[in-house]
Backbone as CSV, one residue per row, in Angstrom:
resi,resn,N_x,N_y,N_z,CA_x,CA_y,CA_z,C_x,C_y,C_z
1,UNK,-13.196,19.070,20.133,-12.394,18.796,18.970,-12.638,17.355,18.515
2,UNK,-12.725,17.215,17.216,-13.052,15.765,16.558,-11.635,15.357,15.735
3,UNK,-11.042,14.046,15.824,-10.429,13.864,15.036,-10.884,13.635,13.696
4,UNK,-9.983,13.401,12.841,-10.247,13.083,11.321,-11.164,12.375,10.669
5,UNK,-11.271,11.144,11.669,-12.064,9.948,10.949,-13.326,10.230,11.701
6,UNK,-13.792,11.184,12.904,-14.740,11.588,13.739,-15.519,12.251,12.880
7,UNK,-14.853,13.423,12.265,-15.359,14.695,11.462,-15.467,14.186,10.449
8,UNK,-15.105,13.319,9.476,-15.630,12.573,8.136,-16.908,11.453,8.549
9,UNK,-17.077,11.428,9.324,-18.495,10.286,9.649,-19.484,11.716,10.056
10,UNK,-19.024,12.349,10.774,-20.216,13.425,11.500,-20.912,14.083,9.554
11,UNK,-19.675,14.649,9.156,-20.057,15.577,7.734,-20.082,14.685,6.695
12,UNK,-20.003,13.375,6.158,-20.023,12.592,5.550,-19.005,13.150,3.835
13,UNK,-18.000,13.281,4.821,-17.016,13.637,3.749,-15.634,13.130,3.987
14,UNK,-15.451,12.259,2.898,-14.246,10.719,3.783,-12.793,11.987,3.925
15,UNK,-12.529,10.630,4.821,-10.957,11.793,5.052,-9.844,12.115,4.015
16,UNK,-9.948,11.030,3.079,-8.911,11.166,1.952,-9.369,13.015,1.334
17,UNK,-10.765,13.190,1.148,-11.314,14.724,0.867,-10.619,15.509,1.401
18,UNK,-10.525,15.332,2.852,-10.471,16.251,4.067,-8.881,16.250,3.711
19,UNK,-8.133,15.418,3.932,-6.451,15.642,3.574,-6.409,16.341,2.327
20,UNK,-7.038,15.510,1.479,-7.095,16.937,0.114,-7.267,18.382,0.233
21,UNK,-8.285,18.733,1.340,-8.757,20.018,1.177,-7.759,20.756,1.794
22,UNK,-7.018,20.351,2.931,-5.847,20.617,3.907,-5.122,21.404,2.909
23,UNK,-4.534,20.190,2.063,-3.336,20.102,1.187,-3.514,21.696,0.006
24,UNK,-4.913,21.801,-0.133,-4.862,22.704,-1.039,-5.422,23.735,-0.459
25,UNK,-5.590,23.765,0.661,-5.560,25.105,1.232,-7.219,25.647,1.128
26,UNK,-8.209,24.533,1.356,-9.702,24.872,0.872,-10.371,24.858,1.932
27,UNK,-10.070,23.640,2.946,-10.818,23.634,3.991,-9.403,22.978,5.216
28,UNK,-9.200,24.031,5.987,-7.880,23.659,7.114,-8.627,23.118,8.047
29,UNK,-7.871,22.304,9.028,-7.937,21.752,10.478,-8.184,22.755,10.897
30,UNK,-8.656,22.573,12.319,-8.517,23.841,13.561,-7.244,23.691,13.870
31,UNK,-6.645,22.579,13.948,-5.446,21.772,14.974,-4.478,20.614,14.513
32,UNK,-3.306,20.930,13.824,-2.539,19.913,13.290,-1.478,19.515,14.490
33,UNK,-1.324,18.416,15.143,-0.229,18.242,15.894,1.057,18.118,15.334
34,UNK,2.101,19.005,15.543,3.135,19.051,14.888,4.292,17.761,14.895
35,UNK,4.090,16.529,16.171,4.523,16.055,16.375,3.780,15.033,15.223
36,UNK,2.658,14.728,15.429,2.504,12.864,14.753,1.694,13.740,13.541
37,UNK,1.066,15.015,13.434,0.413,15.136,11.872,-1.199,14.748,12.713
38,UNK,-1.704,14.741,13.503,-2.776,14.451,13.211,-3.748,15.555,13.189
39,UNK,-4.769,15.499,12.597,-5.716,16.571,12.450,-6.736,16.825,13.649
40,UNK,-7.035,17.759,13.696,-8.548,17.811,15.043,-9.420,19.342,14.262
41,UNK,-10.810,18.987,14.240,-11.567,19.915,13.742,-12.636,20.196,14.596
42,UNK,-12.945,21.412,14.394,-14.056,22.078,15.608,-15.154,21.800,15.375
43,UNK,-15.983,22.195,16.660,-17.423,22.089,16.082,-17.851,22.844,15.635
44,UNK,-17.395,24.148,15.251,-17.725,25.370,14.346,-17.543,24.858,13.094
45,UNK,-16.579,23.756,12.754,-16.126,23.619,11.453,-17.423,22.618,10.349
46,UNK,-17.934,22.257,11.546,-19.330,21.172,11.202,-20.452,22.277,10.218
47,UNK,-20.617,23.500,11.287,-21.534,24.311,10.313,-21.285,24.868,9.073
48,UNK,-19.715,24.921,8.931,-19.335,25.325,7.634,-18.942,24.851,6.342
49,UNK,-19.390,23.001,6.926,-19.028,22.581,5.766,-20.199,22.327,4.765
């Protein structure tokens, strides 16, 4: 699992995108922690972007 700012350097797609895409329902986390909000994305999620 990669966090947020991990998975925007690996796919070169900044995180402000990535919260966008969340938000609109285009491209989800694997893994939102319900406690602090933070995101974690797979390595499956790398091939699909």
């Amino acid at each position: 699992m990669f966090k947020i700012g991990d998975f925007s350097k690996i796919t070169q797609v900044s995180i402000r995108m990535l919260r966008y895409y969340d938000e609109v329902g285009l491209f989800k986390p694997a893994e939102i922690d319900t406690w602090t909000e933070h995101r974690r994305y797979s390595v499956e999620q790398i091939v699909s972007m």
